[in-house]
Structure formats: C-alpha cells, structure tokens
C-alpha positions as CSV (number, residue, x, y, z in Angstrom):
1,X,52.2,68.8,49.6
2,X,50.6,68.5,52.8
3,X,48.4,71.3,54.7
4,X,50.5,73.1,56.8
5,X,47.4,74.0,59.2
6,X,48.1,70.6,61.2
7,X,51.7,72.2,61.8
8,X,51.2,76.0,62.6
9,X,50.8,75.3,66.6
10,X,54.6,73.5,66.4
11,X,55.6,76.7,63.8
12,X,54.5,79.4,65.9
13,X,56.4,77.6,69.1
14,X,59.4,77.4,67.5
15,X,59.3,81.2,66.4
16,X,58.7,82.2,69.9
17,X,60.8,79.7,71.6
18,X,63.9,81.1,68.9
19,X,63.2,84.9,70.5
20,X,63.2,83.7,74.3
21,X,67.2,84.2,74.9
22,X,68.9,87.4,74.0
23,X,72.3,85.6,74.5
24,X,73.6,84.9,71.0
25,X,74.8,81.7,71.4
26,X,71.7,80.5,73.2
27,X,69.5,82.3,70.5
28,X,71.5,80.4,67.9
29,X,71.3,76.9,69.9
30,X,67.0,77.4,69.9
31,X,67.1,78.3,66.2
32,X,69.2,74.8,65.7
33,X,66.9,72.4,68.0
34,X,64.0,74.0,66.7
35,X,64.5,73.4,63.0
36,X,65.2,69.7,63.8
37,X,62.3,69.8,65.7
38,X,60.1,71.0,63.1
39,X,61.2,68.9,60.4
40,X,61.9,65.6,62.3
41,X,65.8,65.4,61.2
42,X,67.9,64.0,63.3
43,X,70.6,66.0,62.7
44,X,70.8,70.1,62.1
45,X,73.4,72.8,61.9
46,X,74.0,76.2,61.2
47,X,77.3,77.1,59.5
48,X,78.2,81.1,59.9
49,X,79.3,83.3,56.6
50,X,81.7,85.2,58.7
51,X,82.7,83.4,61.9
52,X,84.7,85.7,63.1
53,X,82.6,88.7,63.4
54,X,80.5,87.2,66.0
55,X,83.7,84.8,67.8
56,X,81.2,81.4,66.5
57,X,81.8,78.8,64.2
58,X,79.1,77.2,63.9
59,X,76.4,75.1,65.7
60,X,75.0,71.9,65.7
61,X,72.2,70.1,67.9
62,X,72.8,66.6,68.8
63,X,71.6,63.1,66.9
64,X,67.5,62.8,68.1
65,X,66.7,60.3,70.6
66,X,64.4,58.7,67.9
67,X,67.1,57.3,65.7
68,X,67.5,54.1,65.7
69,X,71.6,54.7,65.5
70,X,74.5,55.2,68.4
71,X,73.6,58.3,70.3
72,X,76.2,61.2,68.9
73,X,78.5,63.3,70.4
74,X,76.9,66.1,72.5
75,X,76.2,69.3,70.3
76,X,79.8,71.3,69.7
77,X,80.1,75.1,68.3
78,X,83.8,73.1,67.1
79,X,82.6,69.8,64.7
80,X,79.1,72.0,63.3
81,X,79.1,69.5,60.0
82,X,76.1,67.1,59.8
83,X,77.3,63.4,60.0
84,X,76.1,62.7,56.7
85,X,75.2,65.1,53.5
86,X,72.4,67.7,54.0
87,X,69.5,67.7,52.5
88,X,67.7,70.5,53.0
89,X,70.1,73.6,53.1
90,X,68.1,77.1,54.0
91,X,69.9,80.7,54.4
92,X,69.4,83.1,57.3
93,X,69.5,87.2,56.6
94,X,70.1,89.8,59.3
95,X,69.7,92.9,57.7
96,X,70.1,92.1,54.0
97,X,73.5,89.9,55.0
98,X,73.4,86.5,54.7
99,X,74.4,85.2,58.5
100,X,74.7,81.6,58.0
101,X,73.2,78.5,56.5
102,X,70.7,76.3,58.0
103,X,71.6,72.8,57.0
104,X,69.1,69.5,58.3
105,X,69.8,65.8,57.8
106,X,68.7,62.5,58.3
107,X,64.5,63.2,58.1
108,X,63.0,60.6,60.1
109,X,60.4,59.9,58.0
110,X,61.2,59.9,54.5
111,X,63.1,62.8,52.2
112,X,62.2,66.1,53.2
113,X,58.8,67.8,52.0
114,X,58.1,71.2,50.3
115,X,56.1,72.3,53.4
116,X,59.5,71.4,55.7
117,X,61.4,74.0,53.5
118,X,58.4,76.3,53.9
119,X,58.5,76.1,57.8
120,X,62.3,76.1,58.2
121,X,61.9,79.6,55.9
122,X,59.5,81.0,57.8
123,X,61.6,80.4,61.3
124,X,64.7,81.6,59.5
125,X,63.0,84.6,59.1
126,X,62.3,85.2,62.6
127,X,65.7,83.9,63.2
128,X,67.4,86.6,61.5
129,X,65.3,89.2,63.5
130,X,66.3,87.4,66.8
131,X,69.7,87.3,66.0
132,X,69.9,91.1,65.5
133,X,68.2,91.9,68.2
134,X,70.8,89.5,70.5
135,X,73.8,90.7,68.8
136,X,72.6,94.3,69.6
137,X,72.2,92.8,73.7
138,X,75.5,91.4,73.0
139,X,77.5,94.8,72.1
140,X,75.4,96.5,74.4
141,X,77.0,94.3,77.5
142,X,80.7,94.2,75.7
143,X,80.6,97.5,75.8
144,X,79.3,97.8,79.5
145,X,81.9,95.7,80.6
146,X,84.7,97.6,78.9
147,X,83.3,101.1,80.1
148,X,83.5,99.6,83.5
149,X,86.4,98.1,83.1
150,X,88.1,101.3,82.0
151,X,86.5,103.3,85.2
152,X,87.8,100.8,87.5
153,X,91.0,101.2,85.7
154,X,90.7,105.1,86.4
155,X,90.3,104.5,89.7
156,X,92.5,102.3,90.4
157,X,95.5,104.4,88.9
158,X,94.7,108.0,90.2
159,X,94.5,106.1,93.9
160,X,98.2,106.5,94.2
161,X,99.6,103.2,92.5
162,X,103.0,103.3,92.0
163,X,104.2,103.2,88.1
164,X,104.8,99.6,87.8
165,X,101.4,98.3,89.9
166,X,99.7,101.1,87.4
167,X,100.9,98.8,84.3
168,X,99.8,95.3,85.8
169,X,96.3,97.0,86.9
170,X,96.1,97.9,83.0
171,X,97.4,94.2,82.0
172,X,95.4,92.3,84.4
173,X,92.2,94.0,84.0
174,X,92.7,93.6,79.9
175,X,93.6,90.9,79.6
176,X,89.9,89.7,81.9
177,X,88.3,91.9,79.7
178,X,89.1,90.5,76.5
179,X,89.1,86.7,77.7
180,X,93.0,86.4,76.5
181,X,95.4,84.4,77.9
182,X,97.9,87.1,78.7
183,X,97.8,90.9,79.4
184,X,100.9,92.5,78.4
185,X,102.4,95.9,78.2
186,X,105.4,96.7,76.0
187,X,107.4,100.0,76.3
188,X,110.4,101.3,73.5
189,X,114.1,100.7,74.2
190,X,117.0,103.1,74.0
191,X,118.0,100.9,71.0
192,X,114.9,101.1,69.0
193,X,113.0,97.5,69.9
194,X,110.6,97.1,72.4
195,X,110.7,95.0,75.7
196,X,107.9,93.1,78.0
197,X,108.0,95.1,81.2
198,X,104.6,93.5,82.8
199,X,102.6,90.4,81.7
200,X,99.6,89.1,83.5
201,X,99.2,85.5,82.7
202,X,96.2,82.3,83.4
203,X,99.3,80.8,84.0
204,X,102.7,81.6,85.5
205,X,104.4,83.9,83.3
206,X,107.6,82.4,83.1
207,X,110.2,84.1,80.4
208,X,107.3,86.8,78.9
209,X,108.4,89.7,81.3
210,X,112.5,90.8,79.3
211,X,110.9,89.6,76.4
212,X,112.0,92.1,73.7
213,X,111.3,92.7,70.6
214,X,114.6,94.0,68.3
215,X,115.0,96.6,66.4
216,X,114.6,95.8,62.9
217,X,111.4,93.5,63.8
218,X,108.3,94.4,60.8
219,X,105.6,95.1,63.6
220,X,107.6,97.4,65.6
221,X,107.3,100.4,62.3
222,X,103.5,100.2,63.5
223,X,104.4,99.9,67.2
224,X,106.5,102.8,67.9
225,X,104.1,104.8,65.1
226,X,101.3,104.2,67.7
227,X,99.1,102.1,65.0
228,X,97.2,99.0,66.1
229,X,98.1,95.8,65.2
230,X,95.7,92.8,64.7
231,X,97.1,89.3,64.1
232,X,95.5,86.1,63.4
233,X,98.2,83.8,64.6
234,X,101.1,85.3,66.6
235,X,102.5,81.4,66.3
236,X,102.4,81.7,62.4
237,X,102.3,85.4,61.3
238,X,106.1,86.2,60.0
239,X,105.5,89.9,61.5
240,X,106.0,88.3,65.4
241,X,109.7,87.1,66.1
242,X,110.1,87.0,69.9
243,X,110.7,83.2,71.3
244,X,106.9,83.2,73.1
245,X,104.9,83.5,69.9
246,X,104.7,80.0,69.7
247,X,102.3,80.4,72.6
248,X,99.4,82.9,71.4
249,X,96.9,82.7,68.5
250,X,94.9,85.6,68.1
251,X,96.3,88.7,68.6
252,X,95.7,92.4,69.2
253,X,98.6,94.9,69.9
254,X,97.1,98.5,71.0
255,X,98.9,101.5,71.7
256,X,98.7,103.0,75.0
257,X,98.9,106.8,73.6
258,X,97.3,110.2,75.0
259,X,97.9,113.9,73.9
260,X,100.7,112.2,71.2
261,X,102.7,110.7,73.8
262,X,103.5,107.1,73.4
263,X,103.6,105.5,76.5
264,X,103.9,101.3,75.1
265,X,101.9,99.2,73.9
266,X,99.2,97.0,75.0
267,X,98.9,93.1,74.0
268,X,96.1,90.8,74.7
269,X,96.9,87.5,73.0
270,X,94.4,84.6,73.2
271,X,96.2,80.6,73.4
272,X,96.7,79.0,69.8
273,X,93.2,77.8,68.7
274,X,91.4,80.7,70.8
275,X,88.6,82.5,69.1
276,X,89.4,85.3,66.8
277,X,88.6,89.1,68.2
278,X,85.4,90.2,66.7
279,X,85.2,93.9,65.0
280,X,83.5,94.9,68.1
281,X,86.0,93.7,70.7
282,X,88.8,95.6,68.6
283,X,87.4,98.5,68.7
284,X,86.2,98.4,72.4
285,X,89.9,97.1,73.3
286,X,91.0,100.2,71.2
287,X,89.1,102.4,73.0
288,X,90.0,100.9,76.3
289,X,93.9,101.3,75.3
290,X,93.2,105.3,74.8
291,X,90.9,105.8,78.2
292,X,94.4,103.4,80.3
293,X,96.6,105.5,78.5
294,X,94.8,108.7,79.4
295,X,94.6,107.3,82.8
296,X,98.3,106.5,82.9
297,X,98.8,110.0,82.1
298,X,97.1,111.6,85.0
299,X,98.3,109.2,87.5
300,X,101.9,110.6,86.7
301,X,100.5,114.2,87.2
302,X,98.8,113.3,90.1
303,X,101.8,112.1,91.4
304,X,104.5,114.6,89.8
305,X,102.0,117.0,91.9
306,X,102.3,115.0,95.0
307,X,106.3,114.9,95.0
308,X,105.7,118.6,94.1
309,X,104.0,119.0,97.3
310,X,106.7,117.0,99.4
311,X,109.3,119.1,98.6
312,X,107.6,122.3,99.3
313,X,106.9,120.7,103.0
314,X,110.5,119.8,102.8
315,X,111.2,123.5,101.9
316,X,109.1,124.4,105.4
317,X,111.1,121.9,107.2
318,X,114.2,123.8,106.2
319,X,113.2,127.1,106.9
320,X,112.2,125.8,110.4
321,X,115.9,123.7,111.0
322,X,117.7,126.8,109.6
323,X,115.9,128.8,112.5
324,X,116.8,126.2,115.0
325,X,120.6,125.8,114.0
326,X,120.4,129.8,114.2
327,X,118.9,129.9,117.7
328,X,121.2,127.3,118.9
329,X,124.6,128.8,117.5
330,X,123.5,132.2,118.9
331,X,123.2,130.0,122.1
332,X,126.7,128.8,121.7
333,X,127.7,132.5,120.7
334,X,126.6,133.9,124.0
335,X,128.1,131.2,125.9
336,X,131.4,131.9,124.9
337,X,131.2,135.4,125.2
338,X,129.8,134.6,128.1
339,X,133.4,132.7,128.9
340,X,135.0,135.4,127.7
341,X,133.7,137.8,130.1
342,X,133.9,135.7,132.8
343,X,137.6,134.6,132.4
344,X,138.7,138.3,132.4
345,X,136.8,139.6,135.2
346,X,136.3,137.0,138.1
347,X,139.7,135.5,137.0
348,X,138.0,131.8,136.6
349,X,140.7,129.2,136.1
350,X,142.0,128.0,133.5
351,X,140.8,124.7,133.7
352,X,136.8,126.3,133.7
353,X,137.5,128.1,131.0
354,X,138.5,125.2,129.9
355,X,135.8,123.0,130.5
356,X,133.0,125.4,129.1
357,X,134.6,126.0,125.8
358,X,134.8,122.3,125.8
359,X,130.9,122.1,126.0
360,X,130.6,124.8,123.6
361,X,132.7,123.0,121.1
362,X,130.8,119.9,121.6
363,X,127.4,121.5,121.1
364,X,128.4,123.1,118.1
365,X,129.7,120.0,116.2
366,X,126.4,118.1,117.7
367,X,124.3,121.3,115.6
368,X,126.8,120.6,112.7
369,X,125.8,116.9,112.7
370,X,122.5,117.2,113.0
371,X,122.0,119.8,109.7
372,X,124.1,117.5,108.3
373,X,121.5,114.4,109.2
374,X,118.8,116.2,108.4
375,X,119.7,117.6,105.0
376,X,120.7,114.4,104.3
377,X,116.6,112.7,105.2
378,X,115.6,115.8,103.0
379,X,117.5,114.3,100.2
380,X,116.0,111.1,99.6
381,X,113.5,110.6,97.1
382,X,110.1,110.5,98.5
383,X,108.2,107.9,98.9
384,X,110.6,105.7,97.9
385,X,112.9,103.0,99.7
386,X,115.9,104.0,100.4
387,X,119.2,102.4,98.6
388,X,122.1,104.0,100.2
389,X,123.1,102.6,104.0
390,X,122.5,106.2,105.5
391,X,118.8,106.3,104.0
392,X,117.9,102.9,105.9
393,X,119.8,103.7,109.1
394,X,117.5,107.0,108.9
395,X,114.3,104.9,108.1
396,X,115.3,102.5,111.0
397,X,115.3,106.3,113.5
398,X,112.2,107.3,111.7
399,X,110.4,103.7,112.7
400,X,111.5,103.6,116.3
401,X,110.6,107.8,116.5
402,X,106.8,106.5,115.8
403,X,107.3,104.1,119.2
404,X,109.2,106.4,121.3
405,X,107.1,109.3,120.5
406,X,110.4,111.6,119.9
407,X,112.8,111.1,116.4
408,X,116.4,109.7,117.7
409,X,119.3,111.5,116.8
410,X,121.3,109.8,114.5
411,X,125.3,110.6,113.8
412,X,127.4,109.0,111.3
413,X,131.6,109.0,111.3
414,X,133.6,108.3,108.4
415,X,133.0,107.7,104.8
416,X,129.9,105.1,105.7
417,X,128.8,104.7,102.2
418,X,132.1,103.9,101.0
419,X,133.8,101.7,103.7
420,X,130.6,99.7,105.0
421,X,129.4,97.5,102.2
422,X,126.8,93.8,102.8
423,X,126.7,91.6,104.5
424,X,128.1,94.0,107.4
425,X,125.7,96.6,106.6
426,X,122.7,94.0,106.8
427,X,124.1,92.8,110.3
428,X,124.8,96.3,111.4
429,X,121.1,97.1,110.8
430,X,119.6,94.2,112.5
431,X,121.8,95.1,116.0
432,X,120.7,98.4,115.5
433,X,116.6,97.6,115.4
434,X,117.1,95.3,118.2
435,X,118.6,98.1,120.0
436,X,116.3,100.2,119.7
437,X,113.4,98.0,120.1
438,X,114.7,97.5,123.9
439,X,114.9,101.2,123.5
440,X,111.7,101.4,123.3
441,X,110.5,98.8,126.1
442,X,112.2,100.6,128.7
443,X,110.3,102.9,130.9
444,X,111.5,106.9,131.0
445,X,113.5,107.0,127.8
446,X,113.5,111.0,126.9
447,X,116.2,110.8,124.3
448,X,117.9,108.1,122.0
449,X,121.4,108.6,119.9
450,X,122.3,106.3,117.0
451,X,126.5,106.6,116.2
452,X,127.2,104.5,113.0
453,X,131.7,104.8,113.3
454,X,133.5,103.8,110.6
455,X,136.8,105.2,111.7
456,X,137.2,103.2,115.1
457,X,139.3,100.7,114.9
458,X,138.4,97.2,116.1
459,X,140.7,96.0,119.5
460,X,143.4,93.6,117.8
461,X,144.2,97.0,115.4
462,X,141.8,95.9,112.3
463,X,139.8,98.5,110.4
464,X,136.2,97.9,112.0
465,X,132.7,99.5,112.2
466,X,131.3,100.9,115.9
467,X,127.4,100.8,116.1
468,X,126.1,102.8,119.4
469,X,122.7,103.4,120.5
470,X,122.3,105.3,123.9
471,X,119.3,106.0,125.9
472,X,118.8,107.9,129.1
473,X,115.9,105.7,130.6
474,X,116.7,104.8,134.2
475,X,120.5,105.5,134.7
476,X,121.1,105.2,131.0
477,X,121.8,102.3,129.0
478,X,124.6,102.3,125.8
479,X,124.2,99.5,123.6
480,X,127.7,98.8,121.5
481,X,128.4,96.5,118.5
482,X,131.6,96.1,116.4
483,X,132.5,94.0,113.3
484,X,135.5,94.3,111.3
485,X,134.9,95.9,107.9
C-alpha cells in the first residue's frame, strides 16, 4: 500500500472542487470527474438508488484523453454504464440513505490499489454532504419558482381575464413550471366523463382540446372525487383511455378544488421518455393546483361583483330614462291640451288641429321607440358580445356615438330577429358602418337616426329589408339601402 501523503494535495482538491456548484447535476458531474481523476480510470459513473426522486439516472464522465483507445461518446445522464466491468464499486450516503454507487473502470496503471478505495471513500463522504446541501438549493429554487408562479397566476386572474383566458393562464403557466409538454385543464360533463376544454402545448395542440374522458373510465372515480392522480406512463397505464395518451409519459392529474368546490382538473403530462416528477415537484404542483384553484375562485367573485355593479348603474340609467319618458309625455300631454284649448276657443281649423296632433302622435311613438331601444341595450349581457342582430346594430350606434360625441338614435320595424337572418344581416351591418362613418366626417352633424325596416317591401313587390341612416349636417343627408330578405 502506498503512502497516501504524496496524494492528499489531489484529495483535498477534489473535495473542494465536488462542493463548488450547488446545482445538483453539476455537483454530481464534479463528484464523477473527480473520482476518475483521483484514481486514474478512464472511465467513472455514478448509478442513483432512486432515480426518480431527484429526475437523474445516472452520470458518467467521458473515456480520459490518456487511453490509448477511440475517444467515447461525450458524458450522458442516459447511457451511465461503464464500457466495460467495474472494478472498484464505492456507495455514497446522504443522511443515512444510500444515494448511489460510485462505480470506476479501466485504471490506467494497473488494477486498482487499497489507497484508491481509501480516497474515493473519503470524497464520497464529502459527496454525500454536497449533495444534501445542493438538493436543499435545489427545493429551495423549485419552490421559488412555483410560489412565483402561483402569484403571477393570482394576478393575472383577478386583473379581469375572462373565464376561458383564466384557464389557459393556469395551463400555460403550469405546464412552464413543471417542464411538461402540455398544460391541460379538464372540467366534468353533464354525463359523468370529463372533457379537455384548454390545453397549452410545445407544439400545436391539434385534437387535445374535445378530448373527453367517458364515463365509466377508472381515473375519473379519483377525478371527480378531487384526488390526485400520478402516472408513470399515460401511453401504457390501463387507467388512461382517451386517443392522445399515446403522446405523454409521465403524468400528474391535480385537482383544481377550493372551499370543496370542484372546479376540473389540472394535467401536466411530460412526452414519452420524459423524466419522472420527483416527490418535490408533486407536491409543489399540488400546492400550485389549490393556490389556481383558489384564484379561479376569486376571479369569478371579483367578476360576479363587477356585473353586480353594472346592473345597479343600469338600475340608475333606468330611473334617469323613466324621468325623461315622463317629462317628455307630460310634454306631449300639455300639447294636446294645449290643442284642445285652442281648437275650441280661437276656432283653429281643422286642418291645424290636425297637423299638431299629428306631431304629437309622432313624438309619442318616437318616446315609445326609444324606451323600447334602450331597455333593449339594458338587456344585454355585459361585457359580452352581442349575438342577437339588434345587440350589434346597437354596438355599431354605440361605436359611432364615441366619434360623433352624441349616441344615435336607433329604431327598429318588424320582427328583425326573426325575418333578417346571414348573410343579409352581415351586409346590412357593413352599409350601415359605412354610413355612419361618412356620418361622422361631415361637418355640423347634431343628430343621427339609424331605421333597420323589415316590413318595407322591396320595389318589384318582394319581401325586403330598408336600412336608413339620416343626419342633419349641412341640409341633411339620408343614406338608404335595401336587399331582399
């Protein structure tokens, strides 16, 4: 056996060079290179107990320049065997566990000596030290990432996102979090199963959004119970049965649940030969999936408060129309009384009397249609696009009332909904937003009136649609489009 003195200055290199890197993987590649290094072999590797708790399989250095032989393959955490039998095989312990085996090859200079085993010992024990002390660094940063992750999350939902933008910020921010191929969120169906309602993919996401899972499936039991689900291989494991399994490997499935509500479910499925998910990544995932769901859950609130708040300005803006119609129907009132009066004592003719009821007719049905217009804005859902063809005719006034500086009044005739369907609504809509956009252009413009007529008949007798848009700038301009229905 030879004196280890001559050695100690390479020895106590290598145990400080093995504590330089708190990244585990990196710590793990200096404990590698510097057991070759101490014991001349050409060839070194260390094979993990348990793989997957730390997402590593193992780690090899490349062949030394010294050999003689054809250079090797550069070092891969995939192919950690030695190229030929080891011969000197020494264990590393973190905290009374044994982590892995250090396993050297190919001694340059003869079969390996007791005072090699001796050195590789002592920088195995420093090993195990440095590797606790970088997987601490290394759950320390997952969970940073995942706390911030989850407050951007947070953020990002009570800013005002709309329910399905809410889901892919959840997905997409996952699914980077865990380093998966796919974020996805799965909600229950009226029939029992669960369907795909958001995915965010590497790639495109092709069929995965509709993808459902039916009723009857042996992972929906712990689905809809709001139990976590970790798979191994979502291309192999007989719980999976939806046509895209074949796509994933590893697997977690984490319910999105707060204050016993289930809202869906959260998947974050890596590609077939990915990495397992360590214990620490499924429990900060886990965690994550509570803090979205909690999230999710306040967002609706939030908004359920804002709507709340929309209607009561609606309710304002219907105390202030009903005083309006009132003022202008006692208006009308007065005027015919006014009439009245007036035909009995000055002995007006008939043809004035006439003519002034006439107005007063005509401003009452112009109130009437008006309430009607307006209750009818008050009923759409806010916030949202309109659907029916009175809601975007109303959006298209409420556009051209931010030009103009004054909202256009806006009558409809006839059962619109019912009698104009596409592709005469869609060209009905673009007349009318060029109308008013020459509306708008045109200098002393006080007043604008939209009338959508479903009744008037087209020229040659067939049943048509009348789209008029006046304006009082200069002498007045009336714009007119028909099309038969």
């Amino acid at each position: 056996m030879h004196d280890p003195v001559p050695r100690l200055p390479s020895l106590l290199e290598a145990v400080l060079s093995v504590g330089t890197d708190l990244e585990l993987r990196a710590t793990l590649q200096h404990i590698v290179d510097a057991a070759a290094e101490l014991t001349e072999a050409r060839y070194a590797t260390l094979d993990m107990t348990d793989p997957g708790r730390d997402g590593l399989r193992g780690i090899r250095t490349a062949q030394r320049p010294e050999s003689p032989e054809p250079p090797a393959r550069p070092e891969s955490p995939e192919s950690p065997e030695c190229p030929e039998s080891p011969e000197l095989i020494v264990p590393i312990h973190v905290d009374d566990e044994v982590f892995g085996d250090l396993r050297l090859a190919g001694k340059r200079a003869g079969p390996f000596t007791d005072e090699d085993e001796q050195l590789v010992r002592v920088l195995a024990t420093q090993a195990g030290s440095a590797i606790g002390n970088a997987r601490l660094y290394e759950t320390a940063r997952q969970r940073e990432r995942w706390i911030e992750g989850a407050a951007a999350v947070t953020t990002a939902l009570l800013s005002g996102e709309s329910a399905a933008d809410a889901l892919m910020t959840v997905a997409e921010r996952a699914r980077r979090l865990a380093e998966a191929s796919a974020g996805v969120i799965l909600q229950p169906t009226e029939d029992g199963g669960m369907e795909i309602v958001t995915a965010s993919t590497l790639d495109d996401p092709g069929d995965i959004v509709g993808t459902v899972i039916e009723p009857g499936s042996p992972v929906l039991e712990q689905l809809l119970g709001g139990e976590p689900v970790f798979i191994d291989d979502s291309a192999t494991d007989p719980r999976m049965t939806t046509h895209v399994r074949h796509r994933f490997g590893p697997n977690m499935m984490l319910p999105l649940q707060a204050g016993g509500r289930l809202l869906g479910t959260l998947a974050l499925p890596r590609r077939r030969g990915g990495r397992p998910y360590t214990a620490v990544e499924r429990l900060l995932a886990t965690q994550f999936a509570s803090q979205a769901a909690l999230a999710l859950v306040h967002a609706e609130a939030q908004h359920s408060r804002e709507r709340l708040a929309v209607y009561e300005d609606r309710d304002r803006i219907a105390r202030d129309l009903h005083d309006l119609v009132v003022q202008r129907l006692f208006a009308t009132g007065m005027m015919l009384e006014s009439t009245q009066r007036r035909s009995a004592g000055t002995g007006d003719t008939d043809k004035d009397v006439h003519a002034m009821l006439g107005r007063a007719v005509d401003e009452l049905q112009s109130t009437i249609q008006e309430v009607r217009t307006a209750i009818f804005a008050l009923q759409q859902p806010p916030a949202d696009v309109p659907t029916t063809f009175r809601g975007k005719v109303l959006r298209e006034a409420a556009g051209a009332a931010a030009v103009l500086g004054f909202q256009p009044s806006t009558r409809f005739t006839g059962a619109v909904e019912n009698r104009l369907a596409e592709p005469v609504a869609g060209r009905l809509l673009t007349a009318l937003r060029r109308a008013l956009a020459a509306a708008s252009r045109r200098a002393g413009v006080s007043r604008v009136e939209i009338t959508v007529d479903v009744t008037a008949p087209l020229p040659d007798g067939r049943p048509g649609v009348r789209l008029k848009v006046f304006d009082d700038g200069g002498t007045g301009t009336t714009v007119t489009w028909r099309s038969p229905l």
